[in-house]
Residue, then its C-alpha position, 0 to 999 in steps of 0.5 A: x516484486x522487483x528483486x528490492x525487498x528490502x525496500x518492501x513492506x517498509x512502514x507497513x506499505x507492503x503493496x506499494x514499490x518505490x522502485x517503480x515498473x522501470x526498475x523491474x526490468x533487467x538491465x535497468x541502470x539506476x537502482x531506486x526511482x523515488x515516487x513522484x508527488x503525484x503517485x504519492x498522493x494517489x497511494x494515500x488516497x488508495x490506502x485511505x480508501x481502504x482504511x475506511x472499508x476496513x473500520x466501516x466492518x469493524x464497526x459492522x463486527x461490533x454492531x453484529x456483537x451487540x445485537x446478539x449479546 
């Protein structure tokens, strides 16, 4: 984490900095880096994937549930 946490975790996207690496170092002069385009859209694809992993065991979770009632 680079020291902004009150940027952090904001609308629930905890692992992702918008600061950028840059910003993390001492010394750095500017405060904030925005994301570009194309690092917006490669975190969404990520976040995506991983929304998918996690209803796909979900509905694994229920599956197994229905199997045993």
């Amino acid at each position: 984490m680079c020291g902004h946490g009150g940027y952090h975790g904001h609308h629930g996207h905890a692992d992702w900095c918008c600061c950028g690496p840059a910003a993390c170092g001492p010394g750095f002069p500017f405060g904030r880096r925005f994301p570009t385009r194309e690092e917006r859209i490669t975190w969404l694809e990520e976040y995506l994937k991983a929304l998918q992993a996690e209803a796909e065991a979900v509905e694994e979770r229920i599956a197994e549930l229905k199997a045993a009632g």
